[in-house]
DSSP file (Angstrom, degrees, kcal/mol; ACC not computed):
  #  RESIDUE AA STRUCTURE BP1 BP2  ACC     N-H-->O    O-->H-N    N-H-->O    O-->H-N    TCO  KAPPA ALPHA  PHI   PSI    X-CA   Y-CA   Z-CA
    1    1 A X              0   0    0      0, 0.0     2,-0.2     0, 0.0    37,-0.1   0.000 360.0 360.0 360.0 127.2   24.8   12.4   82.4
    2    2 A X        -     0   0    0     36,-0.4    35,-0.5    35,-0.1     2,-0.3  -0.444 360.0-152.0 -83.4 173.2   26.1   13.7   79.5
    3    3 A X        +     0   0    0     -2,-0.2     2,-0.4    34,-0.1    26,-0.1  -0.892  29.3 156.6-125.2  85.5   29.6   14.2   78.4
    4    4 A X        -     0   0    0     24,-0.4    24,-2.7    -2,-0.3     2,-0.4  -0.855  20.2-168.5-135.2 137.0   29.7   17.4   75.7
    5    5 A X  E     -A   27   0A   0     -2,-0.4     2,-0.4    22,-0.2    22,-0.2  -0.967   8.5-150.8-127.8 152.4   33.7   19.5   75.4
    6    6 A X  E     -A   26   0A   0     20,-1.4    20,-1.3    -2,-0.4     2,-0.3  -0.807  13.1-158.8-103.1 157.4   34.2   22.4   73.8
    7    7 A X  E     -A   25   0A   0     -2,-0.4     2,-0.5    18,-0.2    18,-0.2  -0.993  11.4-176.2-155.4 150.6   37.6   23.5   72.0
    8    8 A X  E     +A   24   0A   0     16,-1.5    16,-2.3    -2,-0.3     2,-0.6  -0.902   9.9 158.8-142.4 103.1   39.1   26.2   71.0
    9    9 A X  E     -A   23   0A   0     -2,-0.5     2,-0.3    14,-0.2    14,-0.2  -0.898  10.2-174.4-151.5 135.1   42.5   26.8   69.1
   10   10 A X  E     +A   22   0A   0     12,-0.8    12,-2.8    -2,-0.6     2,-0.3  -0.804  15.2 175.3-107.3 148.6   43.5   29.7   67.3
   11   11 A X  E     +A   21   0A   0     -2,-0.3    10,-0.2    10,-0.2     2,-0.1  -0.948   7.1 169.5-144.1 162.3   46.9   29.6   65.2
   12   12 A X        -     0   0    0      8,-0.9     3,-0.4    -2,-0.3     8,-0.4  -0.421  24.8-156.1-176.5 121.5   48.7   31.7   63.0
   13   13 A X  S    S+     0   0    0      6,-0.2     6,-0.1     1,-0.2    -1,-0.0   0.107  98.8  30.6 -60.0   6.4   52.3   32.0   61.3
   14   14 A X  S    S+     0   0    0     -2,-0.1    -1,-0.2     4,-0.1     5,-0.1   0.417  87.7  96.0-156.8 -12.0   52.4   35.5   60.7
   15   15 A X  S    S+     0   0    0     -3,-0.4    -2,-0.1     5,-0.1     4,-0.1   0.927 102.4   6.0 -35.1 -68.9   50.3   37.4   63.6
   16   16 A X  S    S-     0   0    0      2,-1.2     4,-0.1    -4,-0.3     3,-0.0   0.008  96.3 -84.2-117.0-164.2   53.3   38.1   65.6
   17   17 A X  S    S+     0   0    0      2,-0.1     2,-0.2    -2,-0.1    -2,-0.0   0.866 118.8  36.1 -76.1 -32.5   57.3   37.6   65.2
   18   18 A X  S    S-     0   0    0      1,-0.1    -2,-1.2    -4,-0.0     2,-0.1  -0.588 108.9 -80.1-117.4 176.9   56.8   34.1   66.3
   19   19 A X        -     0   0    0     -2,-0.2     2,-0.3    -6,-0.1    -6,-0.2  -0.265  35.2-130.2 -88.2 179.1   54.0   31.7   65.7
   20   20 A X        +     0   0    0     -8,-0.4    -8,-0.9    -2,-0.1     2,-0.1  -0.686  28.5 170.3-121.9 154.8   50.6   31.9   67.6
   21   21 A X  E     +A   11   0A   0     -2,-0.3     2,-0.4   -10,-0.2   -10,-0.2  -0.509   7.9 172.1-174.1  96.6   49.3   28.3   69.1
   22   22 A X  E     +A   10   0A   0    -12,-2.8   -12,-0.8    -2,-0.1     2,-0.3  -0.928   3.0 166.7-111.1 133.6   46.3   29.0   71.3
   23   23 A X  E     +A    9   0A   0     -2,-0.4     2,-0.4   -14,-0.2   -14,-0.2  -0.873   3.6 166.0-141.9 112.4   44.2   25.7   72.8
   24   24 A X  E     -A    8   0A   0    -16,-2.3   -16,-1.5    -2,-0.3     2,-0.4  -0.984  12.9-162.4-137.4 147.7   41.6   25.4   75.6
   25   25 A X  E     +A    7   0A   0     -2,-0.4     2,-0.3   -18,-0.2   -18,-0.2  -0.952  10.2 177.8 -94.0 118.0   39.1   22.7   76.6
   26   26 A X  E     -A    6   0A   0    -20,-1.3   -20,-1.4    -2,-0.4     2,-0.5  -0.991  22.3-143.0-136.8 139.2   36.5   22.9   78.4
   27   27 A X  E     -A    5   0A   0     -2,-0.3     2,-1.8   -22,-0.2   -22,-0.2  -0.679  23.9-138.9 -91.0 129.7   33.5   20.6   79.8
   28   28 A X        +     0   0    0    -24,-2.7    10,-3.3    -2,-0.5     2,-0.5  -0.612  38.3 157.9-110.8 126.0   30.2   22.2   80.1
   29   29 A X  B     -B   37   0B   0     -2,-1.8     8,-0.3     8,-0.2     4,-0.2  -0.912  46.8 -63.8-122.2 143.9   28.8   21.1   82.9
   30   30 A X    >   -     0   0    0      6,-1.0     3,-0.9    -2,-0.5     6,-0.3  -0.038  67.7 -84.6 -51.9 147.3   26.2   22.3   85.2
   31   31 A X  T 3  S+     0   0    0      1,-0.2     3,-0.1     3,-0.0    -1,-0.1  -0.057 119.4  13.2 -61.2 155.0   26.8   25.6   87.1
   32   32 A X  T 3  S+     0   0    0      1,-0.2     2,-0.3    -3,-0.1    -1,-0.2   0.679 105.1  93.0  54.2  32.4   28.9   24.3   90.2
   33   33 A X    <   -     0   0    0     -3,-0.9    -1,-0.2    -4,-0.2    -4,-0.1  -0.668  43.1-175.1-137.0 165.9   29.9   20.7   89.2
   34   34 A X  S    S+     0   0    0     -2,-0.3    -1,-0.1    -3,-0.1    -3,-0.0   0.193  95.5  38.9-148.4 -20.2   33.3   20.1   87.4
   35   35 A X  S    S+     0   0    0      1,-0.1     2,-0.5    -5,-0.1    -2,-0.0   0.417  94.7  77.9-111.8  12.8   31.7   16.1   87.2
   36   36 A X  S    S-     0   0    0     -6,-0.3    -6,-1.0   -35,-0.0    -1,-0.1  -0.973  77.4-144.9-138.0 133.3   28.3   16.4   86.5
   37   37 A X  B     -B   29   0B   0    -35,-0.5    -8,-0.2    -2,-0.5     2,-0.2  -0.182  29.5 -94.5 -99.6 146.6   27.6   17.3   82.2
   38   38 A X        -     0   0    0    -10,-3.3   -36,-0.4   -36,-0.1    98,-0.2  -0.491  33.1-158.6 -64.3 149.4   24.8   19.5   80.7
   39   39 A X        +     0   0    0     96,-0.7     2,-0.2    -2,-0.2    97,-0.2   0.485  56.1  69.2-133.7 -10.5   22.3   17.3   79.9
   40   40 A X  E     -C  135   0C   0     95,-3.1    95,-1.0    97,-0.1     2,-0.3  -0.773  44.3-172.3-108.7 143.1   19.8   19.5   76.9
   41   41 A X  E     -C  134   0C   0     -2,-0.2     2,-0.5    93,-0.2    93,-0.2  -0.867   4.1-173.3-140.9 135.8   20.6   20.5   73.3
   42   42 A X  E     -C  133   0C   0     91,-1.4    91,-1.9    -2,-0.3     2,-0.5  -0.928  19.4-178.0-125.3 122.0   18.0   22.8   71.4
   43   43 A X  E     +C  132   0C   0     -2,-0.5     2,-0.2    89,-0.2    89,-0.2  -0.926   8.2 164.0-146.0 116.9   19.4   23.1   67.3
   44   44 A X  E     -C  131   0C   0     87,-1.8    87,-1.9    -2,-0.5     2,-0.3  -0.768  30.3-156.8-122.2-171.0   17.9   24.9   65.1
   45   45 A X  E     +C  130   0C   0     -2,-0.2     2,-0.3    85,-0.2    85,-0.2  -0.995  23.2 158.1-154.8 128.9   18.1   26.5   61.6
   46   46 A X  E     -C  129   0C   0     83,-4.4    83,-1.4    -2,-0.3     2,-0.1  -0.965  39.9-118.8-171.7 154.3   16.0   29.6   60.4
   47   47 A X        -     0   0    0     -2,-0.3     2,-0.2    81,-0.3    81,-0.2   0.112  24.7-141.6 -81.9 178.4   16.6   32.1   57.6
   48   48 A X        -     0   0    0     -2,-0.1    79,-1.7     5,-0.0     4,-0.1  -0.532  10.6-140.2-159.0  97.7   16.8   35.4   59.1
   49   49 A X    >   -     0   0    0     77,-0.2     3,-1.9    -2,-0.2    73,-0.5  -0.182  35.1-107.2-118.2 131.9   14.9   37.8   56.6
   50   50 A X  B 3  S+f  122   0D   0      1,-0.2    -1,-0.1    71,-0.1    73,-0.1  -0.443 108.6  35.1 -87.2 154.1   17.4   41.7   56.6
   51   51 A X  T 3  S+     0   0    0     71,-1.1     2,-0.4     1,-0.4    -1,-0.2   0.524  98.5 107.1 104.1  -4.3   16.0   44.0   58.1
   52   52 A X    <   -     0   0    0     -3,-1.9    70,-0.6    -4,-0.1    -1,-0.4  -0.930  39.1-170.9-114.5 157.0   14.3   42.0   60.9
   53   53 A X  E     +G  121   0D   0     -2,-0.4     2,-0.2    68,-0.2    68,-0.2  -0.843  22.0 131.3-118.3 120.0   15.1   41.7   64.4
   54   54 A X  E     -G  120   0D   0     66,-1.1    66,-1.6    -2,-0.3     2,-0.5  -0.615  61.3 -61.7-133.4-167.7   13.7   39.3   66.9
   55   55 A X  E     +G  119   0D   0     64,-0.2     3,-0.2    -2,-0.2    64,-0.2  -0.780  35.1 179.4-101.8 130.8   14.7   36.9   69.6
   56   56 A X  S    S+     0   0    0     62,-1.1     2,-0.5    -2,-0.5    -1,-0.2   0.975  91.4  19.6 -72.1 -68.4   16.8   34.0   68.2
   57   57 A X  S    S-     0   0    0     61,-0.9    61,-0.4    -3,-0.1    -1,-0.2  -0.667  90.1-152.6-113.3  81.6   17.0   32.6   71.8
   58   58 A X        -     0   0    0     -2,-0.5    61,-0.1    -3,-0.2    49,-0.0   0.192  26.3 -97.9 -53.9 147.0   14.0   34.1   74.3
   59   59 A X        -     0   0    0      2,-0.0     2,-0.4     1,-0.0    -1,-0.1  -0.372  47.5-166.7 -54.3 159.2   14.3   34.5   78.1
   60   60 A X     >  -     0   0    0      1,-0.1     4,-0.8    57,-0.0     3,-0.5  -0.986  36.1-151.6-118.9 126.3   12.8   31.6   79.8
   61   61 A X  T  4 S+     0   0    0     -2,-0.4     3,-0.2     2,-0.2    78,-0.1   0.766 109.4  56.3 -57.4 -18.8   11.7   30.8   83.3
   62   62 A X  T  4 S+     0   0    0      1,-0.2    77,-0.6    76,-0.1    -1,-0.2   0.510 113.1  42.2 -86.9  -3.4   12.3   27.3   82.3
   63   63 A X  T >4 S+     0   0    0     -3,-0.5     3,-1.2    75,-0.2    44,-0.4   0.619  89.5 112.8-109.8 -15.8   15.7   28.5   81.5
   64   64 A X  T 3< S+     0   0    0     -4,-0.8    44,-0.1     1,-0.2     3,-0.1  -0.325  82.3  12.9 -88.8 136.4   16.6   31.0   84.7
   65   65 A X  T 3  S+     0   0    0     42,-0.7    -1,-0.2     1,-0.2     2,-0.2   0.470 101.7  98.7 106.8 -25.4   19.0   30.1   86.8
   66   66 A X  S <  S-     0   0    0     -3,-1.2     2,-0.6    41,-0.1    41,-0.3  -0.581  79.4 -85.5-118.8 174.6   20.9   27.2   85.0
   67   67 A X        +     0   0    0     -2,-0.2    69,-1.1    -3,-0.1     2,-0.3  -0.721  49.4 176.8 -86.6 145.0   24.0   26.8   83.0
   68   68 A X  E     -D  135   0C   0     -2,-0.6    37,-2.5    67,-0.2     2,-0.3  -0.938  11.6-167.6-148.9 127.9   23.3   27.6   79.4
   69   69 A X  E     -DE 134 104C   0     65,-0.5    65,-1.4    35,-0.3     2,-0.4  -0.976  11.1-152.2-117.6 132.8   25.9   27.7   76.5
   70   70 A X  E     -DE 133 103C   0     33,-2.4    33,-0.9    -2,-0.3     2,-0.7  -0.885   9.3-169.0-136.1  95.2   25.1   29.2   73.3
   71   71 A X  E     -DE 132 102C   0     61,-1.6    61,-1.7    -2,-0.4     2,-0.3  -0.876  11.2-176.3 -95.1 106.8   26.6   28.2   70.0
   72   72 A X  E     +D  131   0C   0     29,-1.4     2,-0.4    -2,-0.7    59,-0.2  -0.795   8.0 175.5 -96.4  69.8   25.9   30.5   66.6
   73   73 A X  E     -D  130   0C   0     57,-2.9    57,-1.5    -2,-0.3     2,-0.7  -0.628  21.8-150.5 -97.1 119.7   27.0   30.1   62.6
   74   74 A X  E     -D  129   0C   0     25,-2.0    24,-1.6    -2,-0.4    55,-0.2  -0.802  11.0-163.0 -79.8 126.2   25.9   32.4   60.0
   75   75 A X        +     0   0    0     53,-1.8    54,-0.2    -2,-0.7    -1,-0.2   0.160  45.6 125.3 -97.7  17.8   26.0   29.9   57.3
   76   76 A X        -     0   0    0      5,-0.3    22,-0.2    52,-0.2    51,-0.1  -0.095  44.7-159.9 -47.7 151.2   25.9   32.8   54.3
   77   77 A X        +     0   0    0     20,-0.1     2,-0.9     1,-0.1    -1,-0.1   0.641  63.9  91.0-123.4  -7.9   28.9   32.3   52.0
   78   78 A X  S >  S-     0   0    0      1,-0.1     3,-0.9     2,-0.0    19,-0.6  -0.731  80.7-128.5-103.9 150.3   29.1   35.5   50.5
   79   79 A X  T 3  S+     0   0    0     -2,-0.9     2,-0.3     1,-0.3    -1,-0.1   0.656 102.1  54.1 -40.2 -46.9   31.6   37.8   52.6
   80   80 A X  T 3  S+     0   0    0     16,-0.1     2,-0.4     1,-0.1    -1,-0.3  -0.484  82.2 112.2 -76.0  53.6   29.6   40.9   53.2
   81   81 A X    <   +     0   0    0     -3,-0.9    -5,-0.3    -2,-0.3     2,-0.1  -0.969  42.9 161.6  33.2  66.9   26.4   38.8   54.8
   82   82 A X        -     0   0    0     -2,-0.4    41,-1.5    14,-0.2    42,-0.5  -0.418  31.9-165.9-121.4-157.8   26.1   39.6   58.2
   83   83 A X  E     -H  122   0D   0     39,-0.2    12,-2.8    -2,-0.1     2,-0.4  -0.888  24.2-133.0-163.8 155.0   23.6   39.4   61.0
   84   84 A X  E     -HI 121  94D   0     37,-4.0    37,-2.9    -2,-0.3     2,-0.5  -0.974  14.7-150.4-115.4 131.1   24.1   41.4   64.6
   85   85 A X  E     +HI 120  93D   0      8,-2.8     7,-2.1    -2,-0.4     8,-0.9  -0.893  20.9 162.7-116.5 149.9   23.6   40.0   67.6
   86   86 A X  E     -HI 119  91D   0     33,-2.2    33,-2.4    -2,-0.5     2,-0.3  -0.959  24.8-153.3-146.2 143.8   22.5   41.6   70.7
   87   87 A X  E >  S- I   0  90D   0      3,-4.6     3,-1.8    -2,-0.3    29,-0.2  -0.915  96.3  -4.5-129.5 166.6   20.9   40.9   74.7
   88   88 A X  T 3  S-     0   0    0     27,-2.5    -1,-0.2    29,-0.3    27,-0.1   0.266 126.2 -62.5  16.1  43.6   19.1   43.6   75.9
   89   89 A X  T 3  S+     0   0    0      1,-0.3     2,-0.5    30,-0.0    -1,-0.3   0.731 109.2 114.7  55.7  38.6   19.7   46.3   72.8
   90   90 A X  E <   -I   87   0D   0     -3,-1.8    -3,-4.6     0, 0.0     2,-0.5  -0.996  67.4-133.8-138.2 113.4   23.6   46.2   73.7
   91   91 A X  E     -I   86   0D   0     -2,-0.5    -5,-0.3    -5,-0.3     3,-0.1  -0.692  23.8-176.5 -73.4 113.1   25.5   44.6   70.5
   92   92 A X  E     -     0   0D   0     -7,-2.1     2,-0.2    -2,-0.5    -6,-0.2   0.405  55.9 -53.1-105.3  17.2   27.6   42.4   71.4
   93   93 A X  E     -I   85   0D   0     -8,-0.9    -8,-2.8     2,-0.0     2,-0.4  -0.695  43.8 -88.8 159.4-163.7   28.9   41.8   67.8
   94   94 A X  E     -I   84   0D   0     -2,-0.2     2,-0.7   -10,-0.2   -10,-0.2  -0.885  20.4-154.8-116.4 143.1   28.5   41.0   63.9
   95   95 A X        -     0   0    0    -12,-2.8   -14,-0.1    -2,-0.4     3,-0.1  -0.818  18.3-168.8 -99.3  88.3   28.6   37.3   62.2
   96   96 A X    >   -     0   0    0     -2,-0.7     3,-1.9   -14,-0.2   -22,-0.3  -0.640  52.0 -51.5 -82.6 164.9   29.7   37.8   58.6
   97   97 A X  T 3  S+     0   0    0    -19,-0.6     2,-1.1     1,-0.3   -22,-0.2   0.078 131.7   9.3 -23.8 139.5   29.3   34.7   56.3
   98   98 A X  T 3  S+     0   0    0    -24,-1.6    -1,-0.3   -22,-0.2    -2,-0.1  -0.236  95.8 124.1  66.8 -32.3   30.8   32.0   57.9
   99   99 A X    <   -     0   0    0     -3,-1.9   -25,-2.0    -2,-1.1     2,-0.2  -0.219  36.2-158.5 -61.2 156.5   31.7   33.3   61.6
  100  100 A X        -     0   0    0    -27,-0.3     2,-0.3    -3,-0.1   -27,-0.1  -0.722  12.1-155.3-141.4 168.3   30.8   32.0   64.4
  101  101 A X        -     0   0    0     -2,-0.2   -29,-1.4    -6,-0.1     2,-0.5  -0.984   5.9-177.6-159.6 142.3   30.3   32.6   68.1
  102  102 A X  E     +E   71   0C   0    -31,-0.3     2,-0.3    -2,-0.3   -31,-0.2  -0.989  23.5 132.4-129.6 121.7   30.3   30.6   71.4
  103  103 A X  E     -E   70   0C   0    -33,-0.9   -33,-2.4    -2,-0.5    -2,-0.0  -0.990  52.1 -98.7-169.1 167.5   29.6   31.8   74.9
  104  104 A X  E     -E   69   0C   0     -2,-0.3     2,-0.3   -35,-0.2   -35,-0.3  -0.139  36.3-173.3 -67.8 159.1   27.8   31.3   78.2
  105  105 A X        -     0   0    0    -37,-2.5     2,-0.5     2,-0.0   -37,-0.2  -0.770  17.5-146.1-171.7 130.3   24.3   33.6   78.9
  106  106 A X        -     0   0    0     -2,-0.3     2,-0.8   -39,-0.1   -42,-0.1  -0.832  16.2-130.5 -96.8 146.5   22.7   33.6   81.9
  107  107 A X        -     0   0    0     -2,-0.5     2,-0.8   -44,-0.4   -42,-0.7  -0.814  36.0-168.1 -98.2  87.5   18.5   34.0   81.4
  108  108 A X        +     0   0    0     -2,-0.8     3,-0.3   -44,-0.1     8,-0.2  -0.782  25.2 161.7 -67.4  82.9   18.4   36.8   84.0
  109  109 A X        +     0   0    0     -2,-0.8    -1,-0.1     1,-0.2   -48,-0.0   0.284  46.8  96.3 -94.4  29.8   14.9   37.4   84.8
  110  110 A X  S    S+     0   0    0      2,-0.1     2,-0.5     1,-0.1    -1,-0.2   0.809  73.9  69.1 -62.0 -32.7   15.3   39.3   88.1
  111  111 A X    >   -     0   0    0     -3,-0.3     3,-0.9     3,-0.2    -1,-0.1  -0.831  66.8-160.6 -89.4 107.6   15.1   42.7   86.5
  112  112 A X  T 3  S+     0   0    0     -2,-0.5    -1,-0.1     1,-0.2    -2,-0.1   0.713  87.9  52.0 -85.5  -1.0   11.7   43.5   85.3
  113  113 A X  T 3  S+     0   0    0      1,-0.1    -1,-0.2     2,-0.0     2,-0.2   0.505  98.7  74.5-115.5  22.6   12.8   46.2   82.9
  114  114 A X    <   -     0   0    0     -3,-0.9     2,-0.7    -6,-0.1    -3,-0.2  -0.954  64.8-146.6-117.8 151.6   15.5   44.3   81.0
  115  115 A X        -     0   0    0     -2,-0.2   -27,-2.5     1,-0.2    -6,-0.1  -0.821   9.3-173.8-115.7 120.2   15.3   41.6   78.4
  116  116 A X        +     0   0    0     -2,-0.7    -1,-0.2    -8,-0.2    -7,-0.1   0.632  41.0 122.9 -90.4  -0.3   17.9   39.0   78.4
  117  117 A X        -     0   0    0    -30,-0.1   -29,-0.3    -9,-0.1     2,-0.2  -0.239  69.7-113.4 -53.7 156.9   17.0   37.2   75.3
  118  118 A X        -     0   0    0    -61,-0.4   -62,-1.1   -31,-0.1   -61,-0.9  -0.730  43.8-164.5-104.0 144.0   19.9   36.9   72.4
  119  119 A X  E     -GH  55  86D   0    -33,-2.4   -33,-2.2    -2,-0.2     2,-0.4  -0.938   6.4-160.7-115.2 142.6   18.4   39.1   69.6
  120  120 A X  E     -GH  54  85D   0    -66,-1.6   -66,-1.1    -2,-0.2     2,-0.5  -0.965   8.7-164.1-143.7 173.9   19.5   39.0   66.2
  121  121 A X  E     -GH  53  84D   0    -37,-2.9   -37,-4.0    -2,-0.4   -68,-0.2  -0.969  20.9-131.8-120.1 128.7   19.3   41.4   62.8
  122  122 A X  E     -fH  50  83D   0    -70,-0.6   -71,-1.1   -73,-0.5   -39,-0.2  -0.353  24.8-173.2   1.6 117.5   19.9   40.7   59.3
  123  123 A X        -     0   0    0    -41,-1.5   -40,-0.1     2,-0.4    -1,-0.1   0.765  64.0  -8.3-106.0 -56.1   22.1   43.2   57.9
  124  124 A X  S    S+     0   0    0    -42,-0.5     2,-0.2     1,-0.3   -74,-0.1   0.589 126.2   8.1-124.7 -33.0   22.7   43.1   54.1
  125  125 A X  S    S-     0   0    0    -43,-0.4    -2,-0.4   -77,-0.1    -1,-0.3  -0.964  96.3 -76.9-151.1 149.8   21.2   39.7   52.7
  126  126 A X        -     0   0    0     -2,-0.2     2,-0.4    -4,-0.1   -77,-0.2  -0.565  55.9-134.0 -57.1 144.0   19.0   37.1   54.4
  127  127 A X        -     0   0    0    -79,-1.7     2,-0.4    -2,-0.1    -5,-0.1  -0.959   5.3-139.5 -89.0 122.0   21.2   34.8   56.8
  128  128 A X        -     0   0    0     -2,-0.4   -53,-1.8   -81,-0.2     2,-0.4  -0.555  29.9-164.0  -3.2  95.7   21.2   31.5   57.2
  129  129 A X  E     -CD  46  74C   0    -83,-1.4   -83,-4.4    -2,-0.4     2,-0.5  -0.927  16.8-173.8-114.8 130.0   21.6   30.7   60.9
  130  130 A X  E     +CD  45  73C   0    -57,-1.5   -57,-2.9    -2,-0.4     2,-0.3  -0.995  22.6 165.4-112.8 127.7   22.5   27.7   62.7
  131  131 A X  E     -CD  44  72C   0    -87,-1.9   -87,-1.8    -2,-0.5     2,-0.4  -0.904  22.3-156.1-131.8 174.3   22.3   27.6   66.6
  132  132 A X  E     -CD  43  71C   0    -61,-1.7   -61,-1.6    -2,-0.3     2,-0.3  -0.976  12.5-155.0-155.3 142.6   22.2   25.8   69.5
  133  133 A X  E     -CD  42  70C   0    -91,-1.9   -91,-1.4    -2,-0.4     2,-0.4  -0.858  18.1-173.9 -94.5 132.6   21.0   26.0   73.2
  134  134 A X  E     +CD  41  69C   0    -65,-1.4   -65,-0.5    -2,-0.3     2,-0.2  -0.861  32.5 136.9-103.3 150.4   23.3   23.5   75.8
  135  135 A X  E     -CD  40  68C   0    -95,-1.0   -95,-3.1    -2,-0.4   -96,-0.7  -0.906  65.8 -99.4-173.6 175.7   21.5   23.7   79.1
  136  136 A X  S    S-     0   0    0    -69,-1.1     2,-0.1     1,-0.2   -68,-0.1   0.256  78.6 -71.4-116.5  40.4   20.6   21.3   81.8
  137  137 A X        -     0   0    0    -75,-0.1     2,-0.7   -74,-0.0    -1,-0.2  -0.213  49.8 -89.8 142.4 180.0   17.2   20.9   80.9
  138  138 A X        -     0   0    0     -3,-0.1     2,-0.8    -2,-0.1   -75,-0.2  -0.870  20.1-152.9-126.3 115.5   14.1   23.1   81.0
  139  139 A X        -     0   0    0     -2,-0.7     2,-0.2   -77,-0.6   -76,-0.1  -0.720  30.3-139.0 -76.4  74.3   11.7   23.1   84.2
  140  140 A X        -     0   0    0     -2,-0.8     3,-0.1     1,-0.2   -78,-0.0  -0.402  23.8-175.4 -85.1 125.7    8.4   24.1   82.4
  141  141 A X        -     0   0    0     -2,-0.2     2,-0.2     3,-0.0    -1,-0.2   0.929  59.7  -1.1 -48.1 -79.1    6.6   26.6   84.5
  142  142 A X  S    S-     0   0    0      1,-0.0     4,-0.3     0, 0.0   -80,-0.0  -0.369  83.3 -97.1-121.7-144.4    3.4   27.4   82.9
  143  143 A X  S    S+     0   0    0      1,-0.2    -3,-0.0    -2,-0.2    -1,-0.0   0.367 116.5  74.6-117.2   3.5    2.1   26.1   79.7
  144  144 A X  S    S+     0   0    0      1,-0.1    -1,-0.2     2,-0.1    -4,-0.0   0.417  90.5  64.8 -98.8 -15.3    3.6   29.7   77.9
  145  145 A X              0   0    0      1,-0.2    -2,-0.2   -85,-0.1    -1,-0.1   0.979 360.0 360.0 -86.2 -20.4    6.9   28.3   78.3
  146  146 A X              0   0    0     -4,-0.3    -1,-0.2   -84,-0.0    -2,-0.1   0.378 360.0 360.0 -57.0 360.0    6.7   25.5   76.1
């Protein structure tokens, strides 16, 4: 079993009147467990060409069902450089140079006329992208999931 934490702390001296000190921890663990750790890592890196959009991270059947956490960097350095991300043609936001994004996604396939894969577009320059799949491991169906 693995053992994988996430963290999270936001600060800032000047947000508010007083200063900002946000922290949470969390274990990612398999859906219903609080002891038993995600056990898969998928990392890649790929250019992202503007102007294109495809699926970064596709649904799976090997993937339905399980906990999956989804980690995302546009590694551009100049400011305007961003990339959109999206699941089923619903944006759920933009990555300018340097931002980043973490969150769960469940690989729905219950619905045959929605696509849960995370999509994403190029905006202004090719992006750099680094991502990563956590899950707790992939139960390959047919020989198209691989």
């Amino acid at each position: 079993m693995a053992t994988t934490t996430a963290t999270l702390t936001l600060a800032s001296s000047d947000l508010l009147t007083d200063n900002l000190s946000l922290s949470s921890t969390m274990s990612l663990n398999k859906g219903g467990t609080t002891a038993t750790g995600l056990e898969q890592m998928n990392y890649h890196r790929a250019i992202i060409p503007t102007g294109t959009n495809f699926d970064l991270i596709p649904e799976s059947d090997a993937l339905k069902d399980n906990s999956n956490y989804v980690y995302i960097v546009n590694k551009n350095t100049d400011v305007t450089d961003y990339v959109t991300l999206s699941i089923n043609d619903e944006v759920i936001g933009h990555l300018y140079a340097g931002d980043w994004a973490f969150f769960p996604w469940s690989c729905d396939l219950s619905a045959a006329d929605t696509d849960s894969s995370i999509e994403i577009e190029a905006n202004t320059h090719d992006c750099t992208i680094e991502y990563a799949l956590f899950h707790i491991g992939e139960t390959l169906v047919t020989a198209t999931d691989s």
